[in-house]
ChimeraX commands (.cxc) that place a marker at each C-alpha (Angstrom):
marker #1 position 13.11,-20.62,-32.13 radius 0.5
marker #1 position 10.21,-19.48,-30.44 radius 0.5
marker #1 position 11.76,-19.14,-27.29 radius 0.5
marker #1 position 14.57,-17.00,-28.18 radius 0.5
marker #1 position 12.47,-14.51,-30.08 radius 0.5
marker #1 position 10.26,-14.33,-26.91 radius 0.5
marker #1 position 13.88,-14.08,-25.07 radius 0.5
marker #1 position 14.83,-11.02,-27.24 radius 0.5
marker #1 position 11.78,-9.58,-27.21 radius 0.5
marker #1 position 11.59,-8.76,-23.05 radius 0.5
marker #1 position 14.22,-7.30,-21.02 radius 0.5
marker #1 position 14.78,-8.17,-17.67 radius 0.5
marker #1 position 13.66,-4.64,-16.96 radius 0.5
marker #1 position 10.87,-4.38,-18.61 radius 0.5
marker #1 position 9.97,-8.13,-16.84 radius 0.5
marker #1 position 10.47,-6.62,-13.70 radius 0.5
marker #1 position 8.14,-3.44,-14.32 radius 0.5
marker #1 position 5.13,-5.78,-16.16 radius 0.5
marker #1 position 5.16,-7.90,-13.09 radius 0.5
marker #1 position 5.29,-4.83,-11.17 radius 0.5
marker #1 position 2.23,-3.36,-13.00 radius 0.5
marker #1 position 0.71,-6.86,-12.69 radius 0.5
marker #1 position 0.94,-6.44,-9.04 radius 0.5
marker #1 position 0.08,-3.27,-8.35 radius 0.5
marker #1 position -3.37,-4.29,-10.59 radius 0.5
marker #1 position -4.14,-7.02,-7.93 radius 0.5
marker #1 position -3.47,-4.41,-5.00 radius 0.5
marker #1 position -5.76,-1.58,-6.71 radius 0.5
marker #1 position -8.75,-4.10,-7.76 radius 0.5
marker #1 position -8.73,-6.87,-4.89 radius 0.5
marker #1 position -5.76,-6.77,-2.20 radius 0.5
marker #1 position -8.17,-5.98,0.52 radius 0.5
marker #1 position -9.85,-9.64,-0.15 radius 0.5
marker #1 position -6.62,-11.26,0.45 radius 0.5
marker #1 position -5.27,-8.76,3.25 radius 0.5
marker #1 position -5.15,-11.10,6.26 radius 0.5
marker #1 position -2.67,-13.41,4.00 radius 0.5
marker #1 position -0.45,-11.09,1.66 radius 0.5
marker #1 position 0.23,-9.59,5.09 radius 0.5
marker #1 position 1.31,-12.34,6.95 radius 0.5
marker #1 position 3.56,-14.19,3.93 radius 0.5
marker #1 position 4.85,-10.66,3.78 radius 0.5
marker #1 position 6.03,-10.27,7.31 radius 0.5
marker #1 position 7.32,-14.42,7.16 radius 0.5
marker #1 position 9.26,-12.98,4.31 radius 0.5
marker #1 position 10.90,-10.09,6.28 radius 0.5
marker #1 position 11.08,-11.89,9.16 radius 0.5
marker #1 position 12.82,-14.84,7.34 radius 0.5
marker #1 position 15.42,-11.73,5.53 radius 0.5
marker #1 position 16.02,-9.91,8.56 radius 0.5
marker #1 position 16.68,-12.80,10.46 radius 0.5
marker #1 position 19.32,-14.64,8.10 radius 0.5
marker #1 position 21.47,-11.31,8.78 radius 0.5
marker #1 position 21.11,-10.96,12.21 radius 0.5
marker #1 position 23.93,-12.41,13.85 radius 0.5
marker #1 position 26.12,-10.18,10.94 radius 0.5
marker #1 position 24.73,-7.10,11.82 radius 0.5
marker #1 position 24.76,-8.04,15.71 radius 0.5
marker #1 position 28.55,-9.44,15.50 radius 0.5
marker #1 position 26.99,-12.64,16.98 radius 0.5
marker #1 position 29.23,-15.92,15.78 radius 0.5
marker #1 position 25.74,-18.05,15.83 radius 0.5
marker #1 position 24.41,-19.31,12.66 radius 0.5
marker #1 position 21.42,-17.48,10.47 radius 0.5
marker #1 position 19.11,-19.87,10.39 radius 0.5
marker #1 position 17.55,-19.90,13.91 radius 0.5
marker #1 position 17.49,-16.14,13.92 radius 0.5
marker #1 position 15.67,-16.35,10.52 radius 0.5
marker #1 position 12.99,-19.29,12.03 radius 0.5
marker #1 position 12.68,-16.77,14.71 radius 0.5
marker #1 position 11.87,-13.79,13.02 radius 0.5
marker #1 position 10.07,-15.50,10.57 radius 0.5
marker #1 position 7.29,-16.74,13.23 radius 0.5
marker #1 position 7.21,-13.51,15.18 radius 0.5
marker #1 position 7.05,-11.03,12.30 radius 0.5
marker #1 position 4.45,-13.71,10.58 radius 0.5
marker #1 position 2.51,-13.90,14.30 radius 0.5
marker #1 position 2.27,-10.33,13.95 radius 0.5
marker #1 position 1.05,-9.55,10.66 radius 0.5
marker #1 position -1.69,-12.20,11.59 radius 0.5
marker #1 position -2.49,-11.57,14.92 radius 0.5
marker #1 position -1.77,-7.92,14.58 radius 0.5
marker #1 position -2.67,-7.28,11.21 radius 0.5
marker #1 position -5.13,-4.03,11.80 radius 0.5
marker #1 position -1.41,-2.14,12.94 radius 0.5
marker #1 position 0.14,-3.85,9.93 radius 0.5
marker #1 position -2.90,-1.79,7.74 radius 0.5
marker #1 position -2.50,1.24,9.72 radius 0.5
marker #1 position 1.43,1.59,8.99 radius 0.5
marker #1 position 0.74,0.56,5.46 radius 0.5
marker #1 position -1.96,3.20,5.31 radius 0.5
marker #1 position -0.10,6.23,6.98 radius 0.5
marker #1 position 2.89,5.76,5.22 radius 0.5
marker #1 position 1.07,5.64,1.47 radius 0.5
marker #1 position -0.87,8.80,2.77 radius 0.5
marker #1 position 2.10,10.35,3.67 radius 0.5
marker #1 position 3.57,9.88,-0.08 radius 0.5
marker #1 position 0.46,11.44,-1.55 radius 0.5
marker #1 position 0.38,14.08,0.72 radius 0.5
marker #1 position 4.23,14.69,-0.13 radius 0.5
marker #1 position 3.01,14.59,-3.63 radius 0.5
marker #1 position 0.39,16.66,-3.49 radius 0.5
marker #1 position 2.22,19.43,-1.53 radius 0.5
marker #1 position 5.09,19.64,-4.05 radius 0.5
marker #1 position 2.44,20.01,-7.06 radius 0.5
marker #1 position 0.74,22.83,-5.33 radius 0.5
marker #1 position 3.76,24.32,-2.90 radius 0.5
marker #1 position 5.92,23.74,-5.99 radius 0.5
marker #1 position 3.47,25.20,-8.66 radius 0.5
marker #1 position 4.41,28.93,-10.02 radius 0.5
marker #1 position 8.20,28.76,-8.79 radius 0.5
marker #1 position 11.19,30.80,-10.87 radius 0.5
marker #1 position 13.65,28.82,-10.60 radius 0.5
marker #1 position 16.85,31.58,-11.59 radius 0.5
marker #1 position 19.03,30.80,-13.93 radius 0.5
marker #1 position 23.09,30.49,-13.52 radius 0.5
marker #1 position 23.97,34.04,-14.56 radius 0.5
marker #1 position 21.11,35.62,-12.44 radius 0.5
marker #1 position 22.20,34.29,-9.09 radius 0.5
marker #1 position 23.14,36.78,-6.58 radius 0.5
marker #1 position 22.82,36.94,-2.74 radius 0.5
marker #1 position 19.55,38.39,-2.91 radius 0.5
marker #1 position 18.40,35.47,-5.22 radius 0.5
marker #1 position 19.91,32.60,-3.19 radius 0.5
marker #1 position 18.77,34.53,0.41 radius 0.5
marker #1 position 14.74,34.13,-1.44 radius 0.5
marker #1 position 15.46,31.09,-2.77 radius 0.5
marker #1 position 16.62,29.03,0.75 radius 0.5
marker #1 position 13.11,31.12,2.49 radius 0.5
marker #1 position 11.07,29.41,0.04 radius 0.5
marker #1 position 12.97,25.65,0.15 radius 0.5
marker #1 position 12.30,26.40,3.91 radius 0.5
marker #1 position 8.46,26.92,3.93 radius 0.5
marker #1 position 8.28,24.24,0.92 radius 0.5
marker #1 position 10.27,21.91,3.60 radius 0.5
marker #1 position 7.74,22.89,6.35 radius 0.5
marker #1 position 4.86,22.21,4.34 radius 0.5
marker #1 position 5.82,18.89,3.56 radius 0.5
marker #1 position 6.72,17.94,6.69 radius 0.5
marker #1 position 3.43,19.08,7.92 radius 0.5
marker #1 position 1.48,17.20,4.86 radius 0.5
marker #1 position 3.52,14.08,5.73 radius 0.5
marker #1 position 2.81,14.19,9.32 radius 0.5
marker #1 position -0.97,14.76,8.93 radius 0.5
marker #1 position -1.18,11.65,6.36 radius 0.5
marker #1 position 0.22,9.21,8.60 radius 0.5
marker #1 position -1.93,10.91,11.90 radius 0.5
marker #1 position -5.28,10.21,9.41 radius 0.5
marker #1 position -3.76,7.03,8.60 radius 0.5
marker #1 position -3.96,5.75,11.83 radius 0.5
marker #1 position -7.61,7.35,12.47 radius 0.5
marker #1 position -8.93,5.78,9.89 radius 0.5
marker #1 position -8.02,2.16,10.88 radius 0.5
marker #1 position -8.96,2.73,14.02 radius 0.5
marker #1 position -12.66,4.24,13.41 radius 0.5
marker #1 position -13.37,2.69,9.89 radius 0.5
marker #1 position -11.21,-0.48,9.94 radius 0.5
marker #1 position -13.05,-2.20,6.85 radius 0.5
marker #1 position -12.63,1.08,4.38 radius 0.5
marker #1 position -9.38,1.70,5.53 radius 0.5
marker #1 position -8.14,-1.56,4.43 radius 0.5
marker #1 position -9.80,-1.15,1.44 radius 0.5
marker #1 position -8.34,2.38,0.84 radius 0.5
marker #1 position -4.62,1.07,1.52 radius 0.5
marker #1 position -5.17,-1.59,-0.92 radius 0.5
marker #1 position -6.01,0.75,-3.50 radius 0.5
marker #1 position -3.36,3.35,-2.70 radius 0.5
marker #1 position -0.58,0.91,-3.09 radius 0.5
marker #1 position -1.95,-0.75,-6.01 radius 0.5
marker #1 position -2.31,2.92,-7.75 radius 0.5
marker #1 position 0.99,4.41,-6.91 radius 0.5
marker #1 position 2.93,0.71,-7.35 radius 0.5
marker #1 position 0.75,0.94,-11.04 radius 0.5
marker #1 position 2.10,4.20,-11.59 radius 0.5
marker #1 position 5.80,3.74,-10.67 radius 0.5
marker #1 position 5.79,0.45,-12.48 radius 0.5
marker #1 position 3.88,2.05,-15.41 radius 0.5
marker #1 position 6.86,4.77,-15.86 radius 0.5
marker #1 position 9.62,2.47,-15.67 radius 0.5
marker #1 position 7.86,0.55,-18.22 radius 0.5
marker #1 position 7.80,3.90,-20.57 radius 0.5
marker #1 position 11.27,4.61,-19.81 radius 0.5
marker #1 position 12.68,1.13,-20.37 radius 0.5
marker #1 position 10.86,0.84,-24.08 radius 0.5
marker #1 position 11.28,4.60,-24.86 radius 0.5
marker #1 position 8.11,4.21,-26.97 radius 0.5
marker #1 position 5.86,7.51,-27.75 radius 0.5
marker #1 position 3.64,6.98,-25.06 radius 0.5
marker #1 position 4.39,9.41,-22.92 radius 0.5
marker #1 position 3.08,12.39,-24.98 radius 0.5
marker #1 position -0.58,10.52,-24.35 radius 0.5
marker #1 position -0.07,11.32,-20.40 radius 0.5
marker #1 position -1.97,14.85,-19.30 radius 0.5
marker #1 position 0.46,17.61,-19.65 radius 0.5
marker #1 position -0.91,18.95,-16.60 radius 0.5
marker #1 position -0.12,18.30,-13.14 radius 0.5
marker #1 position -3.38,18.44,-11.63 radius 0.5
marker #1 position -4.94,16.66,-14.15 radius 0.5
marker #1 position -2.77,13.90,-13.56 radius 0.5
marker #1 position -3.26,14.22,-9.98 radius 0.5
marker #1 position -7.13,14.51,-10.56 radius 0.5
marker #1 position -6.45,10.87,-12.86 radius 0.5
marker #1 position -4.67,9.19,-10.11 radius 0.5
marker #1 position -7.66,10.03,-7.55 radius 0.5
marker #1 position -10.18,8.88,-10.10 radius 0.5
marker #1 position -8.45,5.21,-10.24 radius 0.5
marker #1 position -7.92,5.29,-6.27 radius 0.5
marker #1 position -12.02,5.98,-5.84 radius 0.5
marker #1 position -12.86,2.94,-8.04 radius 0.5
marker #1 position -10.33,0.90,-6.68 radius 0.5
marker #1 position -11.90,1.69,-3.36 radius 0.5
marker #1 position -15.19,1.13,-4.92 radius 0.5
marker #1 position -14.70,-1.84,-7.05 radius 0.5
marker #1 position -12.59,-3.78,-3.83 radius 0.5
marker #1 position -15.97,-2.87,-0.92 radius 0.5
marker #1 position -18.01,-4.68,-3.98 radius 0.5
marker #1 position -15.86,-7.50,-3.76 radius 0.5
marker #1 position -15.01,-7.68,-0.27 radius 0.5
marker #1 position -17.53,-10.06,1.92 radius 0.5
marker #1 position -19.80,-9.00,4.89 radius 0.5
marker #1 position -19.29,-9.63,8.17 radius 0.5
marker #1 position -21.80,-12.22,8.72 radius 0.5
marker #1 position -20.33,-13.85,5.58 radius 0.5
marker #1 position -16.75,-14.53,6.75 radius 0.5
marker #1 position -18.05,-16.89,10.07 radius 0.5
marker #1 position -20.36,-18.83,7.80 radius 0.5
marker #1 position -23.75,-20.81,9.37 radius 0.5
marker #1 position -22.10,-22.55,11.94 radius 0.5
marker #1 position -20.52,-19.78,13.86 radius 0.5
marker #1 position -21.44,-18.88,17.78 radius 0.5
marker #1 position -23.13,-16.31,15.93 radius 0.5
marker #1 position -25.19,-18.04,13.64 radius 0.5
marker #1 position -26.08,-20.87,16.30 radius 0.5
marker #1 position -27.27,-18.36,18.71 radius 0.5
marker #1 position -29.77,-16.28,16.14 radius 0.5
marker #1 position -31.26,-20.06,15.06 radius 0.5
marker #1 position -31.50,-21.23,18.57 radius 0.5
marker #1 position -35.30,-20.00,19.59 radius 0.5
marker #1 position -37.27,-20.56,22.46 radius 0.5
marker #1 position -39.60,-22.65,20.58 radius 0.5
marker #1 position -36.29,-25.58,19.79 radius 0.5
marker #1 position -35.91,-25.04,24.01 radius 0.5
marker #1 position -39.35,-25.96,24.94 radius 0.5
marker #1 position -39.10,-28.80,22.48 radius 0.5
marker #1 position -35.62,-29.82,23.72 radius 0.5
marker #1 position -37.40,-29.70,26.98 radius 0.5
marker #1 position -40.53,-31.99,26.28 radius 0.5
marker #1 position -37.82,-34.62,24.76 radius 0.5
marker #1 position -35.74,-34.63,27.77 radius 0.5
marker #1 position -39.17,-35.16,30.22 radius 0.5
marker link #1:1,2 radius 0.2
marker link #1:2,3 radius 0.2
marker link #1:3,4 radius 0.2
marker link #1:4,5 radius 0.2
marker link #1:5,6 radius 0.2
marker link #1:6,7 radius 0.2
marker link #1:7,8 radius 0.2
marker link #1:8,9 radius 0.2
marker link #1:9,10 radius 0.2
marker link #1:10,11 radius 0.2
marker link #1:11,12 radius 0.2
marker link #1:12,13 radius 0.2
marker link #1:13,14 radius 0.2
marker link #1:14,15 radius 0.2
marker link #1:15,16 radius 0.2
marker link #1:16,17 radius 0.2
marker link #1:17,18 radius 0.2
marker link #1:18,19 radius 0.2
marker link #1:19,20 radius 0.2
marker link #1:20,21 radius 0.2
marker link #1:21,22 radius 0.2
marker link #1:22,23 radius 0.2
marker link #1:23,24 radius 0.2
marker link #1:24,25 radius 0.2
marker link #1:25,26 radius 0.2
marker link #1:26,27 radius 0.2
marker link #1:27,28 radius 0.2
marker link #1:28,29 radius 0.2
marker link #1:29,30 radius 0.2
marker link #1:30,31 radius 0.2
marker link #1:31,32 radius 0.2
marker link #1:32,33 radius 0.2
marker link #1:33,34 radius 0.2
marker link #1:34,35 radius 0.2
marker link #1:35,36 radius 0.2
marker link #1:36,37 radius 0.2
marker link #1:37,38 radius 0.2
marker link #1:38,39 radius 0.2
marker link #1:39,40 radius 0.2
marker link #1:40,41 radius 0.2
marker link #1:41,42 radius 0.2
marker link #1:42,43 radius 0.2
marker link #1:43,44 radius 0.2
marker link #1:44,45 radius 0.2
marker link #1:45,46 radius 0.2
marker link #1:46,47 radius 0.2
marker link #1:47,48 radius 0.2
marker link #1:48,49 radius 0.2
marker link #1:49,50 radius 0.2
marker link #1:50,51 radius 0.2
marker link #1:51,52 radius 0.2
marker link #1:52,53 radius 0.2
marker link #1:53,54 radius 0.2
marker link #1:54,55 radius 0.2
marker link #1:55,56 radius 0.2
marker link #1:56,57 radius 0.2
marker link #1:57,58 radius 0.2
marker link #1:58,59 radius 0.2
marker link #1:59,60 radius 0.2
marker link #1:60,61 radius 0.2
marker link #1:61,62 radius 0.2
marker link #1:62,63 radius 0.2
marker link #1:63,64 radius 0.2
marker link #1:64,65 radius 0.2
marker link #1:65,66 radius 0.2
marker link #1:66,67 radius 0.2
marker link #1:67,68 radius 0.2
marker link #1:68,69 radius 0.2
marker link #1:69,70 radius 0.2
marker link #1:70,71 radius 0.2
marker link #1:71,72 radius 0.2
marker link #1:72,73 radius 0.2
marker link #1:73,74 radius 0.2
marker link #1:74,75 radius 0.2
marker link #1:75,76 radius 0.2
marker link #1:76,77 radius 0.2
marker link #1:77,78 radius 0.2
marker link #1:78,79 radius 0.2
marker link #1:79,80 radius 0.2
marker link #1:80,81 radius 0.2
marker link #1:81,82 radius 0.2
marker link #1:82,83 radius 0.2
marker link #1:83,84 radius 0.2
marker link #1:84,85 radius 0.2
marker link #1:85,86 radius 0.2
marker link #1:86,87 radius 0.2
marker link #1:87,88 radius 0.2
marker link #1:88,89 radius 0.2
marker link #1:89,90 radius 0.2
marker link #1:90,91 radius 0.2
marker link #1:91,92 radius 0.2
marker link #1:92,93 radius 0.2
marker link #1:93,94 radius 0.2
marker link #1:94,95 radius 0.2
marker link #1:95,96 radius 0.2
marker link #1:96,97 radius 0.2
marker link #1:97,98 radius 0.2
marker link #1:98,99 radius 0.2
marker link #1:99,100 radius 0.2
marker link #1:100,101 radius 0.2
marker link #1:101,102 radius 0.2
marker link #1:102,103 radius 0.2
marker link #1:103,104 radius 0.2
marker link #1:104,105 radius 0.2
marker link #1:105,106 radius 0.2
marker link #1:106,107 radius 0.2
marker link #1:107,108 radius 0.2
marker link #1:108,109 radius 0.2
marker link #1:109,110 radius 0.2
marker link #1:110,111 radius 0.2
marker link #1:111,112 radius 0.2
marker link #1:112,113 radius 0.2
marker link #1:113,114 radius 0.2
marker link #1:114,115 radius 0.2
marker link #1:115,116 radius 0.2
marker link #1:116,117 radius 0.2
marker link #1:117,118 radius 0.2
marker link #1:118,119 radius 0.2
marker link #1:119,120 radius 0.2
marker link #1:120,121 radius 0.2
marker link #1:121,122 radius 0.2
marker link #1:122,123 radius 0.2
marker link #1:123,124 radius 0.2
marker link #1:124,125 radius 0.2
marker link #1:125,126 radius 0.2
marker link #1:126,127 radius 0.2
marker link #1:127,128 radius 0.2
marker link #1:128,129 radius 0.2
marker link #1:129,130 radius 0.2
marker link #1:130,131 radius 0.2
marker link #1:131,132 radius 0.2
marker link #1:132,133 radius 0.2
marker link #1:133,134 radius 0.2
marker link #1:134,135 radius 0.2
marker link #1:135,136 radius 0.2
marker link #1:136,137 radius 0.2
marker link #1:137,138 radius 0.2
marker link #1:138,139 radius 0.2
marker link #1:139,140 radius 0.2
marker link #1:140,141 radius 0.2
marker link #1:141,142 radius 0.2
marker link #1:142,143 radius 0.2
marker link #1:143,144 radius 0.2
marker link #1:144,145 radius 0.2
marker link #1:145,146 radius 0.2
marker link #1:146,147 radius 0.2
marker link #1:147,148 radius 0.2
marker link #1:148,149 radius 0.2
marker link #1:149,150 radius 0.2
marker link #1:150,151 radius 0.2
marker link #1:151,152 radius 0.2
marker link #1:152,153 radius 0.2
marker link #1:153,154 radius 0.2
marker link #1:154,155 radius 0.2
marker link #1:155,156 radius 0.2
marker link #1:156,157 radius 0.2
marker link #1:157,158 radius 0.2
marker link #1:158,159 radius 0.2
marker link #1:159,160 radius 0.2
marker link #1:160,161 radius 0.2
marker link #1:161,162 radius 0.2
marker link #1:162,163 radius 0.2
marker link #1:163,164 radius 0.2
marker link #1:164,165 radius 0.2
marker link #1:165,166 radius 0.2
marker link #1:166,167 radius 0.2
marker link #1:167,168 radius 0.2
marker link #1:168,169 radius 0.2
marker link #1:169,170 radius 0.2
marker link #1:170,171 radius 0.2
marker link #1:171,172 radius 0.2
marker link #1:172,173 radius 0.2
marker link #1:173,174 radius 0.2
marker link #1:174,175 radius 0.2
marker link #1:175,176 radius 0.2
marker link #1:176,177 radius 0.2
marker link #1:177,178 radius 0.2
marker link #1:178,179 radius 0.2
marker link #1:179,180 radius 0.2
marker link #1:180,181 radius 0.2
marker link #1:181,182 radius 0.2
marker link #1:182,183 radius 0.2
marker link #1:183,184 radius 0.2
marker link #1:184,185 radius 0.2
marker link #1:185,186 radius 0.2
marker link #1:186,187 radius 0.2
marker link #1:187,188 radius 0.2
marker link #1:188,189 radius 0.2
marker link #1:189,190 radius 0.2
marker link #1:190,191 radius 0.2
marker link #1:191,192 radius 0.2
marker link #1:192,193 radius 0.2
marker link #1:193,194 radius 0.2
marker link #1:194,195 radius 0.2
marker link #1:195,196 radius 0.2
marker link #1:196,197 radius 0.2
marker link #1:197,198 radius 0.2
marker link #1:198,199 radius 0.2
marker link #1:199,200 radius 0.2
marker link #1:200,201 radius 0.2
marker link #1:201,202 radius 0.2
marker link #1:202,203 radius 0.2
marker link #1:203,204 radius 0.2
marker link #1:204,205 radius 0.2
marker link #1:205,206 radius 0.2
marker link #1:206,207 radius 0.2
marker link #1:207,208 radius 0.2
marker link #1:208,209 radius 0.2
marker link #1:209,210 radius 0.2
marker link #1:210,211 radius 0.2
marker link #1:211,212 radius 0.2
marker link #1:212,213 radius 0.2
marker link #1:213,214 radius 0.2
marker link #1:214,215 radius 0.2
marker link #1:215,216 radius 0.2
marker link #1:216,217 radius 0.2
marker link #1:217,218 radius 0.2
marker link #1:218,219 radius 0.2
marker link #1:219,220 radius 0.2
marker link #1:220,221 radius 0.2
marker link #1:221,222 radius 0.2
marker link #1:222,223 radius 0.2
marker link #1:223,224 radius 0.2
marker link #1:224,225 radius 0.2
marker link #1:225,226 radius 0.2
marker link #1:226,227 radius 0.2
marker link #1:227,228 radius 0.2
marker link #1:228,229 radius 0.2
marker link #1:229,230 radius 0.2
marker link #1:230,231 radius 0.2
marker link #1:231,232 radius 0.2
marker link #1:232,233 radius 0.2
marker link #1:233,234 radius 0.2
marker link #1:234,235 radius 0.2
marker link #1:235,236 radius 0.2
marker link #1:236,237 radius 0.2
marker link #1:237,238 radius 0.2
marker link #1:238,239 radius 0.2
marker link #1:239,240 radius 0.2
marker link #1:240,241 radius 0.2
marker link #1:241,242 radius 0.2
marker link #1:242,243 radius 0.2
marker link #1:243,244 radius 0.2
marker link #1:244,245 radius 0.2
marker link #1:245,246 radius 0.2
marker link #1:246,247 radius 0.2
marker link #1:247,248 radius 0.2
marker link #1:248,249 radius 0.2
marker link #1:249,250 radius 0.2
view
C-alpha cells in the first residue's frame, strides 16, 4: 500500500528534476573535492556512448564494443591525465552561459517590443538594428567568458576549479529548481524576486558561498601527498639524521 501511494505521489518528472536539484547541490557545495573523479567517470561515460555508435555514424561494419573500450580509456585517460583542460572547458563554457545571461537582462532590459497592428517598415527596419547589436553583444559576452575561462585555470588553477564547481551546481540548481515548479504547478513561483537583477544579484550570492564554502572544504596542497611523500621525506631528512647515518655506517 505504501508503495503505491509513494508511486502516485512522484512523477517521473518531478524524479528526474529532485535528482537533478540533488545534483546540482553536490556540484555547488563540494564537486571541487571530488573533481579529479566525477571527471574521469564522466569522460569513461562519454567515451563508452560515443564509442558504441561509432562504427554507425562512420558506416564501419565492425562491432560497437571495441570502439566503446576504446573511447572509454582514452576519453577516461584524458579527463585524468588532462583534467586541468577538462576544468577549463567546463569553466569557459558555464561563463559563457552567464555572460549570455547577463547580457540579455541588461541588453534586453527597457525594449518595446511593437505590437501586431503597429508594425510597419520603419518598426521592423529598428527592430532587426537592435536584434543586431543585441546579437553582437552576446557574442562578444560569450566570447570573453570562455577567454577568462581559460585564464583562470591557467593562473589560479585551485579557485578555478572551485568556481566551475559552483557555477554548474548553481545554474544545474536553478534549471532543475524550475522544472520542479513547472512540473507541480504549486504557488511557488510568486515567492521568486520579481526583478531581474535581483534574481541575478541571488544567483551570484549562492555562486560566492559555493565558492566559499567548497575552498573551506577543499584540502591543501601539502595535505593531498600525505607524510610519506618525496616532499615530506626531504623537509624531515636533516643534516643532523646524515651525520648520524654517517657515524653508524663508520
Amino acid at each position: 500500500m505504501f508503495l503505491r501511494l509513494f508511486q502516485a505521489s512522484i512523477d517521473p518528472g518531478s524524479a528526474v528534476a529532485a535528482a537533478g536539484m540533488a545534483l546540482g547541490a553536490t556540484l555547488w557545495l563540494a564537486g571541487a573535492r571530488f573533481s579529479r573523479s566525477a571527471i574521469t567517470l564522466l569522460a569513461v561515460a562519454l567515451g563508452t556512448e560515443a564509442g558504441l555508435h561509432l562504427p554507425a555514424w562512420l558506416g564501419w561494419s565492425i562491432d560497437g564494443m571495441g570502439t566503446a573500450i576504446g573511447g572509454a580509456v582514452l576519453l577516461g585517460l584524458s579527463g585524468y591525465l588532462l583534467h586541468r583542460g577538462w576544468i577549463a572547458a567546463a569553466l569557459g563554457l558555464v561563463l559563457a552561459a552567464w555572460a549570455w545571461l547577463l547580457t540579455s537582462i541588461v541588453c534586453g532590459h527597457g525594449l518595446q517590443w511593437p505590437g501586431a497592428q503597429n508594425v510597419n517598415s520603419l518598426t521592423l527596419r529598428n527592430l532587426t538594428s537592435i536584434l543586431a547589436v543585441l546579437t553582437t553583444a552576446l557574442h562578444i559576452a560569450c566570447a570573453s567568458g570562455i577567454v577568462l575561462g581559460i585564464l583562470l585555470t591557467i593562473f589560479w588553477p585551485r579557485f578555478s576549479q572551485i568556481l566551475a564547481h559552483s557555477l554548474l551546481g548553481v545554474s544545474l540548481l536553478l534549471i532543475a529548481g524550475l522544472w520542479m515548479l513547472q512540473q507541480r504547478g504549486s504557488g511557488w513561483t510568486g515567492a521568486l524576486p520579481a526583478r531581474a537583477s535581483t534574481q541575478l544579484l541571488v544567483l551570484i550570492g549562492l555562486a560566492a558561498l559555493g565558492v566559499l564554502v567548497q575552498w573551506c572544504l577543499m584540502p591543501k596542497a601539502g595535505a593531498v601527498f600525505g607524510t610519506n611523500s618525496p616532499a615530506s621525506r626531504t623537509s624531515n631528512y636533516s643534516p643532523a639524521g646524515m651525520h648520524f647515518c654517517r657515524a653508524g655506517a663508520d
